[in-house]
C-alpha positions in Angstrom: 101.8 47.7 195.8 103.6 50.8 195.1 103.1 54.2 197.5 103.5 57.8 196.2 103.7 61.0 198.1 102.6 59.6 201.2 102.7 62.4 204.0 103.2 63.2 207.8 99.9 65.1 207.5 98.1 61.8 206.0 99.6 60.0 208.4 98.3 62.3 211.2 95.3 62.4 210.2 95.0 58.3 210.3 94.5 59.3 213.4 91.3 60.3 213.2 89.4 57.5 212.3 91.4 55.6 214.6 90.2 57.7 217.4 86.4 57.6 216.4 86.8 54.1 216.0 88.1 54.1 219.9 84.8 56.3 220.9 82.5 54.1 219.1 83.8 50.6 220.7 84.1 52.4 223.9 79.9 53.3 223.7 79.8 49.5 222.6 81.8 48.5 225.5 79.6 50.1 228.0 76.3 48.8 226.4 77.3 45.4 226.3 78.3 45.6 230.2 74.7 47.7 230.8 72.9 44.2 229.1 75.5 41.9 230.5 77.5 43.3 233.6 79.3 39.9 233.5 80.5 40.6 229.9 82.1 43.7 230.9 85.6 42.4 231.0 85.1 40.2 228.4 84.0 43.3 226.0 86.6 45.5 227.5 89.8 43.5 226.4 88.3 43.1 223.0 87.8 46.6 222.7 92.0 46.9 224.3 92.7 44.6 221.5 91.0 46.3 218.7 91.7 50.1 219.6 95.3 49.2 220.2 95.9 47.6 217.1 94.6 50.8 215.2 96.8 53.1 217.2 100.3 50.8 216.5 99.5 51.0 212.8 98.4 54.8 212.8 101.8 55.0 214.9 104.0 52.7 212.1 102.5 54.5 209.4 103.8 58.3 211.3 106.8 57.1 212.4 107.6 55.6 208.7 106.6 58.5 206.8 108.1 61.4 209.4 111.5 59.6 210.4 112.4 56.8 208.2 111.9 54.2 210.8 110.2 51.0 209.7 109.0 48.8 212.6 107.1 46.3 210.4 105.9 44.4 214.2 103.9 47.6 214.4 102.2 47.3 210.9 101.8 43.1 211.3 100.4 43.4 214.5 97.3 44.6 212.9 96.1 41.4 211.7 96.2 39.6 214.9 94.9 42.1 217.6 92.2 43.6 214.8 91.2 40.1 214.6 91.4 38.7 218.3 89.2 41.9 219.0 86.3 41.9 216.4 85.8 38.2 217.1 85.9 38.8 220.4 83.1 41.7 220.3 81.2 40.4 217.3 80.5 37.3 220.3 79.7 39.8 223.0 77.6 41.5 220.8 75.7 38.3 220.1 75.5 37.1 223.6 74.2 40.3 225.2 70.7 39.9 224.1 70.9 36.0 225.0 70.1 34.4 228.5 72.4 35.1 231.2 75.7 34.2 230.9 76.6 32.7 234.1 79.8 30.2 233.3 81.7 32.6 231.8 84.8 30.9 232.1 83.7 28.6 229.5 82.8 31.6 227.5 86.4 32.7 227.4 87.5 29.5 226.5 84.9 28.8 223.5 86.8 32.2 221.6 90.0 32.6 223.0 91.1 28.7 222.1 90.4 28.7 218.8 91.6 32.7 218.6 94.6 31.2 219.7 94.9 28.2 217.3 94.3 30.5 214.6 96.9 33.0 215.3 99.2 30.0 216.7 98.7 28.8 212.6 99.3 32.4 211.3 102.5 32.7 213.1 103.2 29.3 211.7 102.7 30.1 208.6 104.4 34.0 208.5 108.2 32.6 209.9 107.9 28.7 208.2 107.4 30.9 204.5 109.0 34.5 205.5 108.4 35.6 202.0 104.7 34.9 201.5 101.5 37.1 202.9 99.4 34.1 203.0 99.0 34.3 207.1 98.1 37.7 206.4 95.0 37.3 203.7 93.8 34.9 206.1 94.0 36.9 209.2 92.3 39.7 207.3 90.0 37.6 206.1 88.8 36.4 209.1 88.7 40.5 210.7 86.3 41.0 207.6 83.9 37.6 208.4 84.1 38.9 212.4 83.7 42.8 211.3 80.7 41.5 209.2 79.2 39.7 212.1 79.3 42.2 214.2 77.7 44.8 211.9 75.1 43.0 210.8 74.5 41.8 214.4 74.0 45.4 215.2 71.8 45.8 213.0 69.3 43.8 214.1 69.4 44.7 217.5 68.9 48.6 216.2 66.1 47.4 214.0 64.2 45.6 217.4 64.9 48.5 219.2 63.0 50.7 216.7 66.5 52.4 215.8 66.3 52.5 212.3 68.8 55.4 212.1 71.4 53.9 213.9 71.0 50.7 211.8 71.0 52.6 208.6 74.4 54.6 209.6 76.0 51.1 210.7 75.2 49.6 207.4 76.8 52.9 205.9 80.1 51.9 207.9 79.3 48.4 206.7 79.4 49.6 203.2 82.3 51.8 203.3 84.5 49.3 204.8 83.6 46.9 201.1 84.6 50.4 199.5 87.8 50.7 200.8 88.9 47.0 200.4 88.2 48.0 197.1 90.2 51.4 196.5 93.1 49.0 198.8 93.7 46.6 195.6 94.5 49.4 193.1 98.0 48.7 192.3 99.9 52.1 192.8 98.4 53.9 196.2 99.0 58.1 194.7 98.8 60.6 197.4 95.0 61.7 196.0 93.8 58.1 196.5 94.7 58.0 199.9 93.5 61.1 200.6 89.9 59.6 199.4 90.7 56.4 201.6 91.3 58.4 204.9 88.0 60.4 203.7 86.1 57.3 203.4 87.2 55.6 206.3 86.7 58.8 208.5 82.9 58.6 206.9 83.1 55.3 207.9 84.0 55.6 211.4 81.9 58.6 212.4 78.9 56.6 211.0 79.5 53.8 213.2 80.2 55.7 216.4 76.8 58.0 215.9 74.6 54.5 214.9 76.8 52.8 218.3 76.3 55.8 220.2 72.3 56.0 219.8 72.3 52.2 220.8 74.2 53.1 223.8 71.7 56.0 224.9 68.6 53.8 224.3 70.0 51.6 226.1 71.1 53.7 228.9 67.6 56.2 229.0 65.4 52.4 229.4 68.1 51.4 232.3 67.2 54.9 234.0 63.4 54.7 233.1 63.5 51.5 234.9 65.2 52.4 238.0 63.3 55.7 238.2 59.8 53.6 237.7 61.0 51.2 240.4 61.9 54.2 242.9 
């Protein structure tokens, strides 16, 4: 795939969606630990994993573009830590409205062992065939199954809460995210196209943290109510 006129002002402003997408897991983070204190940590290293990720490639992509300097461990890290942390929130996500968790060591164990095996595989698979991106399509594969999960997953929770704009802003993100794996595959990347990209994704982002944030307020008003009615 070919690049043309990528910038440092492009590349600065990657970090923008990177930084909504911080906001809007940290929202998510706190939710989940005001349904499930004993997911807090749980939730919080997934949302370590998936912010930090964002924030090395924003920071590959800058330091590429403004001084030459190509630390392709800060681009490939992507793949794992984006996919360690969406699987690891997409399950959060899913057990907060379940019974109390109270083993949660087993919890760990159920995602991080076959996390590990996976990415155990990929790393297999990237220095047994240095040339091939196989490791890679299926890592990033595997963020899109989680990322869908999660969404949709949200979704249904906004819809029971009688959120229905929240839900409709995450399906916009949800949407979006299809979008952009689309403009990804055109061959030659010009400086318009990923001017559009960074547009979309920004969209994309800012949907998602407003739909995350009303979630996160509802959540947070009934907590109050409730303490307030008990009082």
């Amino acid at each position: 795939m070919a690049y043309e006129g990528y910038t440092v002002p492009l590349a600065l402003f990657d970090y923008i969606p990177v930084g909504l997408s911080i906001i809007a897991f940290y929202f998510l983070t706190k939710r989940i630990a005001i349904l499930r204190p004993e997911l807090a940590t749980f939730a919080r290293f997934a949302w370590f994993f998936t912010c930090t990720a964002g924030v090395l490639k924003a920071s590959w992509k800058l330091l590429l573009t403004g001084g030459g300097m190509n630390f392709i461990w800060m681009s490939d890290q992507l793949f794992f830590l984006l996919f360690t942390g969406l699987t690891m929130m997409a399950m959060a996500v899913i057990w907060s409205k379940r019974a109390a968790t109270d083993n949660m060591s087993k919890r760990w164990l159920m995602v991080l062992v076959p996390i590990l095996l996976i990415i155990a595989y990929a790393l297999y698979m990237k220095f047994s065939n240095p040339d091939s991106r196989a490791w890679n399509y299926m890592l990033l594969g595997l963020s899109t199954i989680s990322n869908l999960v999660l969404s949709i997953t949200l979704i249904m929770q906004a819809k029971k809460e009688g959120l229905i704009l929240a839900g409709v802003l995450i399906a916009l993100n949800l949407i979006a995210v299809f979008v952009l794996s689309g403009l990804g595959r055109i061959e030659v990347q010009t400086a318009a196209l990923q001017w559009i990209e960074e547009g979309v994704n920004t969209f994309a982002q800012g949907s998602f943290l407003y739909g995350v944030w009303m979630m996160y307020n509802y959540t947070n008003n009934q907590v109050t109510q409730k303490q307030a009615g008990a009082a």
